[in-house]
MIMIZA-28026 format. One line per field, with one value per residue (C-alpha): residue in one letter; chain; x negated, y negated, z; residue number from 1. Coordinates in nm, 2 decimals, padded with zeros to 4 digits. Each point is the difference from the previous one (the first is absolute). Example, Ala and Ser with C-alpha at 12.3 -4.5 7.8 and 13.67 -1.06 7.14 Angstrom:
<nodes>
rest = (A S);
kette = (A A);
px = (-01.23 -00.14);
py = (00.45 -00.34);
pz = (00.78 -00.07);
nr = (1 2);
</nodes>
This chain:
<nodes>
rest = (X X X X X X X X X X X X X X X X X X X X X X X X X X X X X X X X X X X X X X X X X X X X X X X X X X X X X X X X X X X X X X X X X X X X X X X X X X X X X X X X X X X X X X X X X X X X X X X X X X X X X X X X X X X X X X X X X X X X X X X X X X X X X X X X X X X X X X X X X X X X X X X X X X X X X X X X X X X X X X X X X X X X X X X X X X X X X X X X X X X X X X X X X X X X X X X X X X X X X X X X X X X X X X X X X X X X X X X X X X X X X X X X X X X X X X X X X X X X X X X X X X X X X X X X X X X X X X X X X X X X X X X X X X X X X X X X X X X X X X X X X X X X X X X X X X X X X X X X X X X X X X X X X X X X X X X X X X X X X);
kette = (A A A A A A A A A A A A A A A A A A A A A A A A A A A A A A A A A A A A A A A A A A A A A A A A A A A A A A A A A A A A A A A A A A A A A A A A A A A A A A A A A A A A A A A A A A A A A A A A A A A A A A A A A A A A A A A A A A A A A A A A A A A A A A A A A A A A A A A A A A A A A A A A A A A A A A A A A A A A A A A A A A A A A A A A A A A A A A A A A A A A A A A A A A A A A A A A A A A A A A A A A A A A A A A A A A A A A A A A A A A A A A A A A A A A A A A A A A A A A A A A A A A A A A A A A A A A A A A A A A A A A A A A A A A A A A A A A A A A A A A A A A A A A A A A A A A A A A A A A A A A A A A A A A A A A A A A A A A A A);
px = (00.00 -00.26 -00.18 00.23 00.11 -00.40 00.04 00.30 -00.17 -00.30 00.19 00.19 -00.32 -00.20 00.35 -00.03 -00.34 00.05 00.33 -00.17 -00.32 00.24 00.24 -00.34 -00.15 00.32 00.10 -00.39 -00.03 00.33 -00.04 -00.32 00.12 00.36 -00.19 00.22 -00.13 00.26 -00.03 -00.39 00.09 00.21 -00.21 -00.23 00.24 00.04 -00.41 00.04 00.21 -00.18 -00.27 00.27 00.09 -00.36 00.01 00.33 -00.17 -00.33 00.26 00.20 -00.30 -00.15 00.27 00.06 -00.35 00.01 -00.03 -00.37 -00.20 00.04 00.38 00.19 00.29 -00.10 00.01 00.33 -00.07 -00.16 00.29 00.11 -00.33 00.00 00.36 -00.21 -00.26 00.28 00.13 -00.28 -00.07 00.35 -00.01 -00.41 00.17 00.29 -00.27 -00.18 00.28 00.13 -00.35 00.02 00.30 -00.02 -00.36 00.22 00.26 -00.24 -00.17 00.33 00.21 -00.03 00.17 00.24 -00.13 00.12 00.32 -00.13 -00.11 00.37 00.00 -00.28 00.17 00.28 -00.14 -00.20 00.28 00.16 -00.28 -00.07 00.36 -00.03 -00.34 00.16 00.31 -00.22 -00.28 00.23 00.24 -00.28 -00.21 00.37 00.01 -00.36 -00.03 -00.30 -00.02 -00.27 00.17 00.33 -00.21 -00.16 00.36 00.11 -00.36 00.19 00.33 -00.21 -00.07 00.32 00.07 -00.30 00.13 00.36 -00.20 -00.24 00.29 00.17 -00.30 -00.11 00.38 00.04 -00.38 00.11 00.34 -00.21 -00.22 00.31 00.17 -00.30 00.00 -00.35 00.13 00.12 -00.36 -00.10 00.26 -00.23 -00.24 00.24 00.14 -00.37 00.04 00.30 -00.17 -00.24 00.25 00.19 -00.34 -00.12 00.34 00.02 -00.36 00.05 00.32 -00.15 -00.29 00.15 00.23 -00.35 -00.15 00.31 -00.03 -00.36 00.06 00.13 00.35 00.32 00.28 00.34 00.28 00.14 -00.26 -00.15 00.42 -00.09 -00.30 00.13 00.30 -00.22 -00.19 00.32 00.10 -00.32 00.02 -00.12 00.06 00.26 -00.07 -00.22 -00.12 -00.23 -00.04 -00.25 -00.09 -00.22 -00.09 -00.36 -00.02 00.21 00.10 00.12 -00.15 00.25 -00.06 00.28 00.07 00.23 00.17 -00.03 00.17 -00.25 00.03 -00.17 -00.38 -00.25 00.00 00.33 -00.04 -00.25 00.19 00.30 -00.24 -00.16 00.38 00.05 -00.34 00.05 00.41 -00.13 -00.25 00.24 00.29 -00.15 -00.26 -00.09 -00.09 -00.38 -00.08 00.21 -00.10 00.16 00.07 00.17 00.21 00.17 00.35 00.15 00.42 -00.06 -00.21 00.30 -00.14 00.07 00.27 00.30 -00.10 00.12 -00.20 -00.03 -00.36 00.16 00.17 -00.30 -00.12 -00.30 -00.21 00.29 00.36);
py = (00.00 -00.25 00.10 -00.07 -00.31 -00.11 00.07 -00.18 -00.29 -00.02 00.05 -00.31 -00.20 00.09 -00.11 -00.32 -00.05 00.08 -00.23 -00.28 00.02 -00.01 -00.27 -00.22 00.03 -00.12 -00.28 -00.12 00.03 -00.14 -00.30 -00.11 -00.01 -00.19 -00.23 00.13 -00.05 00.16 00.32 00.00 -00.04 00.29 00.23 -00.08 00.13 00.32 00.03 -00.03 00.31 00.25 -00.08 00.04 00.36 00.11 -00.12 00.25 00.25 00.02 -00.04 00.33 00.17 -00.07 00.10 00.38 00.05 00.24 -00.06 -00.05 -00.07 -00.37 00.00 00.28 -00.11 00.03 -00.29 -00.17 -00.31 -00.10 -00.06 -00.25 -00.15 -00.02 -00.15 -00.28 -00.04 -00.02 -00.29 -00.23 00.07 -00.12 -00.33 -00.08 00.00 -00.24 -00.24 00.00 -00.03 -00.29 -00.18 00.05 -00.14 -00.28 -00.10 00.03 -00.24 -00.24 00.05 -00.06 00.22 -00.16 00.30 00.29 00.33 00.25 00.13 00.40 -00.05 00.09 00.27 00.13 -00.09 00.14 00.37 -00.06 -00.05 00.33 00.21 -00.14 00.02 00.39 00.03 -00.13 00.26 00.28 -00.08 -00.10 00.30 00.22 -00.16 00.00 00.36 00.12 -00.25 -00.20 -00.31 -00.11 00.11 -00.19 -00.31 00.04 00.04 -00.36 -00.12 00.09 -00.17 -00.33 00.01 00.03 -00.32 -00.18 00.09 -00.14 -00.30 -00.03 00.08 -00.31 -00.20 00.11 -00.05 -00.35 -00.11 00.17 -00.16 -00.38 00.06 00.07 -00.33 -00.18 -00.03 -00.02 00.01 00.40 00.08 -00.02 00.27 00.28 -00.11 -00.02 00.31 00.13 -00.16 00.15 00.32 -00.07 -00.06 00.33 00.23 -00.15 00.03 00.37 00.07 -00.15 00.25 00.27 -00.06 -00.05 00.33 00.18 -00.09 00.12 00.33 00.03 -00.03 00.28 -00.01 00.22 00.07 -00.12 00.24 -00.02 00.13 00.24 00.19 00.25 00.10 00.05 00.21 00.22 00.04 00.12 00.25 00.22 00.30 00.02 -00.38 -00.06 -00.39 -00.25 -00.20 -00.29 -00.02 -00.32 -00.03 -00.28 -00.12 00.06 -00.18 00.15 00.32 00.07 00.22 00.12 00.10 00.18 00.17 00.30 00.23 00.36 00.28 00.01 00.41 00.07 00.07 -00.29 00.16 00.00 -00.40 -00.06 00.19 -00.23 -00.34 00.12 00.08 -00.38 -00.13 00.21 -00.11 -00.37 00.03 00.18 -00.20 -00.34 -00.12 -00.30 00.22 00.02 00.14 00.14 00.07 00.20 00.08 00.27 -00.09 00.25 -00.08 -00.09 -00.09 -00.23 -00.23 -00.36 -00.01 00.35 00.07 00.23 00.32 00.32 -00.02 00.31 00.19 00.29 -00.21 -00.16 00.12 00.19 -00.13 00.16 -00.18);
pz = (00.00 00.09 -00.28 -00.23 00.18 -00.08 -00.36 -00.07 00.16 -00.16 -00.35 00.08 00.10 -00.36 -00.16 00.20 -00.14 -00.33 -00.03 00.19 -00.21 -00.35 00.16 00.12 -00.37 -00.18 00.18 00.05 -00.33 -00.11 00.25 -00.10 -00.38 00.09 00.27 00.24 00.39 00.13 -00.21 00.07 00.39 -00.05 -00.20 00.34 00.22 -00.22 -00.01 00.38 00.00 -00.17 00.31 00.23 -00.18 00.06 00.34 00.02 -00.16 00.19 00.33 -00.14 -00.08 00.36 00.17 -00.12 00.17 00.26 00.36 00.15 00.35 -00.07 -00.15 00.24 -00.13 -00.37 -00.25 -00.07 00.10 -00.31 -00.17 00.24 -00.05 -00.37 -00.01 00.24 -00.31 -00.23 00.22 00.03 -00.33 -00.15 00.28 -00.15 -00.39 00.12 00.14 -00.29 -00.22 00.22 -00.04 -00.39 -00.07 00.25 -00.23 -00.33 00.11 00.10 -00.31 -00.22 -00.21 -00.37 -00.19 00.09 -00.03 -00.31 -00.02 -00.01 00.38 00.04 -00.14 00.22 00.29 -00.09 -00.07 00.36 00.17 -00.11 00.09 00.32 00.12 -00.13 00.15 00.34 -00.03 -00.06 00.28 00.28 -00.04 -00.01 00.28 00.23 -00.10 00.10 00.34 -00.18 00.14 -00.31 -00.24 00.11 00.07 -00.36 -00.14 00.16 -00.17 -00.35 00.14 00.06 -00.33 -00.14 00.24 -00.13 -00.37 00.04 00.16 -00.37 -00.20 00.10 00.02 -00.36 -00.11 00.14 -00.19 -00.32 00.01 00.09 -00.31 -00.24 00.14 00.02 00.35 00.17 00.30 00.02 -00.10 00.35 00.07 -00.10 00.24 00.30 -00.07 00.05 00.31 00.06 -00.06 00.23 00.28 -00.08 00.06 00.31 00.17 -00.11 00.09 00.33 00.08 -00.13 00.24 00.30 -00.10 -00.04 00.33 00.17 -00.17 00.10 00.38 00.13 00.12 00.12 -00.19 00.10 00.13 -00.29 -00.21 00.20 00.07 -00.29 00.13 00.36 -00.13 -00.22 00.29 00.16 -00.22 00.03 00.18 00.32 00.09 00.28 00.05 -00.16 00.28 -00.20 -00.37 -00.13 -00.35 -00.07 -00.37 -00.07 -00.34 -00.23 00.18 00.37 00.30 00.20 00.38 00.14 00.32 00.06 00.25 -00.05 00.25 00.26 00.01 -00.34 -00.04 -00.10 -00.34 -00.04 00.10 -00.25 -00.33 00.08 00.00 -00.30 -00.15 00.10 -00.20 -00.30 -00.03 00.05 -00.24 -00.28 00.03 00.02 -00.28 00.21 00.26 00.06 00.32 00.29 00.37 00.21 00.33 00.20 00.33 00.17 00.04 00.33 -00.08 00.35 -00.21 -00.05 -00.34 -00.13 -00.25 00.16 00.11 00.21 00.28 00.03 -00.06 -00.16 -00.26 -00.11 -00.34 -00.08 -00.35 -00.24 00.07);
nr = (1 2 3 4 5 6 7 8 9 10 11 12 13 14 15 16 17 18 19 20 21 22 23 24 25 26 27 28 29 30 31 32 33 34 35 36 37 38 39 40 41 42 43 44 45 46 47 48 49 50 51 52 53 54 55 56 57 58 59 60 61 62 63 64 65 66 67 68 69 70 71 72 73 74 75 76 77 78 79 80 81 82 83 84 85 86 87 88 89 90 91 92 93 94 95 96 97 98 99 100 101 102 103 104 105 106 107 108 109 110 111 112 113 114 115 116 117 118 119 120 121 122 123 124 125 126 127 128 129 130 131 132 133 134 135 136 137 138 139 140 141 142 143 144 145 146 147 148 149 150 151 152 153 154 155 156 157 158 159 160 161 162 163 164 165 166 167 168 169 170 171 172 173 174 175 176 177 178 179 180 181 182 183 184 185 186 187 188 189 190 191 192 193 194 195 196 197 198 199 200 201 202 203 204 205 206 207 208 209 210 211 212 213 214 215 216 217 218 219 220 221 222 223 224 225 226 227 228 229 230 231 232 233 234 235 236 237 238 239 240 241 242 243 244 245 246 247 248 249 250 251 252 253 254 255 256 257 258 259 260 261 262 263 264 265 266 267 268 269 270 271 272 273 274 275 276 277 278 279 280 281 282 283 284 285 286 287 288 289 290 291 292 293 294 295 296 297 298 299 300 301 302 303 304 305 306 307 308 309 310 311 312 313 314 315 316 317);
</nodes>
């Protein structure tokens, strides 16, 4: 399962990279012939992506290592640090392309830009909208917290795109009037861009730095877990169940009550029963720890059980 959760992640990173490189190409290209500054800022902000794909990819990659003396817990954080990258990253291109356009408009805009930048924003906006779709309902699928920051990376670019396609539209509609004016509405919509990748970089950042740290799942989240736990043989009560978010997976710690009259084998096939249903049922699922209480039905916090000794149930019930 995990496995095959790493494939499908790392086959939607090299499509990121591939569709970014293609997209940064065109509308570089296409910008610098029409004299488009918002196209050129845009084609940065797709250049910025395919690093933020390898930073996914080398993330992904790092994390299927297995556990080590300095990593007990194994590698998963790394996504969670990559999406970070990927975060700064995007916020350092919307500075950049804040300080551009703020130089052109000084400068002054004496012509609009070509009418074919359109078209190149058009067809970017497309596959960035698709490249978002695919990445973010693949990265909500597989719990990969890089891969759904790197999907809102493409989503900011469809943002900045709308943002040019007005920009380019409102120069191109100044030069057929013959109204200098709208020229400088290319270079504000650079601006614009600008504005749109920072804000996004700086959510996505703050998102990642939560997902680094670990932290506890609510009750919520966590009431599948308990009532799998639950339905393994052997387990009477579940006195404690913690899962905490270790990058993009969980590690669940769980205590449970056994009937106190079985053997310490018996005890240890039903926590291993509980590990191995955890660890089936749940993708997400890293790690689980166990441990093996035996039950007492005077204990306030226990679920509803005959008191009785003879009633309790041995590992089978």
């Amino acid at each position: 399962m995990k496995e095959e959760r790493y494939r499908k992640a790392e086959k939607a990173a090299w499509i990121g990279i591939i569709g970014n490189v293609v997209l940064a190409l065109m509308k570089g290209t296409v910008g610098f012939m029409s004299g488009s500054k918002a196209l050129i800022a845009d084609a940065a902000n797709s250049a910025s992506d395919v690093a933020g794909s390898f930073a996914v990819l080398v993330g992904i990659r790092a994390a299927q290592l297995p556990p080590d003396k300095d990593h007990p817990y194994g590698h998963g954080k790394a996504e969670s640090i990559a999406a970070i990258i990927v975060s700064v990253l995007l916020m350092l291109v919307g500075i950049e392309i804040a300080i551009s356009a703020i130089k052109s408009i000084s400068a002054g805009v004496l012509e609009a830009p070509k009418w074919y930048a359109m078209v190149a924003i058009t067809v970017s906006i497309l596959a960035k909208e698709a490249l978002f779709q695919y990445k973010y309902h693949l990265g909500k699928k597989l719990s990969s917290q890089a891969l759904i920051a790197n999907a809102w990376d493409d989503r900011s670019d469809v943002y900045s795109s709308i943002a040019a396609f007005v920009g380019v539209g409102a120069a191109l509609i100044g030069g057929y009037w013959d109204i200098p004016i709208l020229y400088y509405m290319d270079p504000i919509a650079s601006l614009l861009v600008a504005g749109f990748v920072i804000m996004i970089g700086y959510k996505l950042v703050m998102q990642s730095i939560h997902s680094t740290m670990d932290h506890v799942l609510h009750d919520e989240d966590s009431e599948e877990l308990l009532k799998s736990v639950l339905k393994t043989k052997g387990v009477i009560a579940v006195d404690d169940l913690r899962a905490r978010e270790h990058g993009h997976y969980v590690i669940v710690d769980v205590k449970i009550s056994v009937n106190p009259r079985i053997t310490v084998l018996e005890g240890h096939d039903i926590a291993k029963a509980v590990k191995l249903n955890l660890l089936d049922r749940f993708s997400h699922v890293s790690d689980v720890f166990v441990h093996v209480n035996p039950y007492d039905p005077g204990y306030p916090y226990k679920i509803d059980m005959d008191s009785e000794e003879n009633s309790l149930p041995n590992m089978i019930h």
